[in-house]
N, C-alpha and C positions, 0 to 999 in steps of 0.2 A: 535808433529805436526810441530813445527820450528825448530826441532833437534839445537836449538842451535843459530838460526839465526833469526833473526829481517827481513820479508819479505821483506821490502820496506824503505828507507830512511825516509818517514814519518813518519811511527812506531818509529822508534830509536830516530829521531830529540821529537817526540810528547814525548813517554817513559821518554828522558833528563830531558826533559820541565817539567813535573808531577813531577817529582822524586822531584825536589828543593822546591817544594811547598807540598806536599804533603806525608805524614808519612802511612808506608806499617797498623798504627793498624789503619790509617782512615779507617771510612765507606765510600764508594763509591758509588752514585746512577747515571749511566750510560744512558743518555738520548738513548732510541734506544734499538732494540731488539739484544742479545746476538751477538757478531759478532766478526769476528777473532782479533781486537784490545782487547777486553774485556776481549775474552779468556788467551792474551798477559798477558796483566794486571794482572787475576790470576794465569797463572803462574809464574810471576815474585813477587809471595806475599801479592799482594794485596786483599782489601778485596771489589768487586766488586758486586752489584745491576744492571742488566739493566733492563728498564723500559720494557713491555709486548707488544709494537704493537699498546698502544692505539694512537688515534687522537691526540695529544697533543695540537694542534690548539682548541681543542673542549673541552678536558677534561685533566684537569690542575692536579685533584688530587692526582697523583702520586709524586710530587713537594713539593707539602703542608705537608707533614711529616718532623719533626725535628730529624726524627733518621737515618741521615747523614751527615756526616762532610763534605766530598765534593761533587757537583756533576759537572760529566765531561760531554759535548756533544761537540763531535769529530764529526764534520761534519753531525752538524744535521740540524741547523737553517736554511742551506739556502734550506731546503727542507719546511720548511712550510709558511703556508701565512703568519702566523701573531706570530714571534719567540717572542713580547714583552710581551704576555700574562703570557707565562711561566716563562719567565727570571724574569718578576714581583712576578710569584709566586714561583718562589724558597726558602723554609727557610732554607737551609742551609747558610752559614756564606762564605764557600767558592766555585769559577764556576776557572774550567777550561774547553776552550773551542778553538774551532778552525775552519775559515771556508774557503771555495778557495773564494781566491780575483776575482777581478773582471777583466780577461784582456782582454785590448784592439785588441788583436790579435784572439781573441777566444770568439765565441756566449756563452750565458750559454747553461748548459745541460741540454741534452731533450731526455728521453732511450725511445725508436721506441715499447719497447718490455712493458714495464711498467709503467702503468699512475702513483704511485709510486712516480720513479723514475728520478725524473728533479728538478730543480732550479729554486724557486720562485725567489731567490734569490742570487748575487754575487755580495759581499760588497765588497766597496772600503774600507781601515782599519778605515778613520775616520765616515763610516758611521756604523760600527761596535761596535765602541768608544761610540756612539752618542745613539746608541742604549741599549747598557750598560749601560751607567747612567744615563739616560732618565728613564731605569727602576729597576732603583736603587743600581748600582752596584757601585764600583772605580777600576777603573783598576790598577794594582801593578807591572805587568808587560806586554811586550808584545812584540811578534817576526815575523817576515817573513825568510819566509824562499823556496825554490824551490824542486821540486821535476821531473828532467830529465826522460823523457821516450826515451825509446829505439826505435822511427823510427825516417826516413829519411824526412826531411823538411825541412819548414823555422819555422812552430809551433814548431816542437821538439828541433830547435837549442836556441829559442826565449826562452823555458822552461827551460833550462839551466844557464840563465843568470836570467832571471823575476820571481819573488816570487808567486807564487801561494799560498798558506797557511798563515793564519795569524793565530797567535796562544796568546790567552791572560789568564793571570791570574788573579781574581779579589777576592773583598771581599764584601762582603754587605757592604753598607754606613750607617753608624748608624743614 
């Protein structure tokens, strides 16, 4: 499907990011239904879980299982109302995760086509921080990074320079 090629700088920057934290015999539980990063993921080795569709704002229990080592949610949280429910009930040990910041230059998202598909949420990093260990995480690491699109503006020149993406690596807090 990628003959080879990583579609988009965020795959490869997010791919880097995992790789240093995470080992190809981890279990993986994939916040979000199957989607072309996941797929990414296994074909590059890993051993990948994504969650079915459900509410996760509503129904936590796909979280509550100890039989996985990491779970990843790539731009999930800022789609639901209330991401602290889940983050609380994670039993795995380790969250990699990642969400679009918040910029000044740019409303959050709102798709015309898909009630779905919009942004309860777009954290500034420390309020991302705040929320993590609020529900009980430490963070280990943590990165910005940009992701350029290809039209003519003052948005797309601004994307170029301004970090869209926060990307953290955390551990449960004992």
């Amino acid at each position: 499907m990628y003959e080879g090629k990583i579609p988009k700088k965020r795959y490869k920057y997010t791919l880097n990011f995992l790789g240093q934290f995470v080992n190809k015999q981890d279990k993986i539980l994939d916040l979000g239904i199957q989607n072309p990063f996941s797929e990414l993921l296994r074909k590059e080795g890993y051993d990948v879980t994504n969650t079915q569709g459900e509410d996760l704002d509503v129904d936590t229990s796909a979280v509550k299982t100890d039989g996985y080592d990491v779970v990843t949610a790539f731009e999930i949280f800022e789609h639901m109302v209330s991401p602290f429910n889940v983050l609380q009930d994670i039993q795995s040990q380790k969250l990699v995760a990642s969400v679009p910041l918040k910029l000044w230059f740019a409303s959050a998202y709102r798709s015309k086509t898909d009630d779905w598909d919009r942004h309860y949420h777009e954290f500034e990093d420390w309020q991302f921080d705040w929320l993590l260990e609020k529900s009980g995480w430490h963070i280990k690491k943590r990165e910005k990074f940009t992701n350029p699109v290809r039209k003519i503006g003052i948005r797309p020149i601004l994307r170029r320079f301004t970090p869209r993406y926060y990307l953290v690596y955390a551990e449960r807090s004992k």
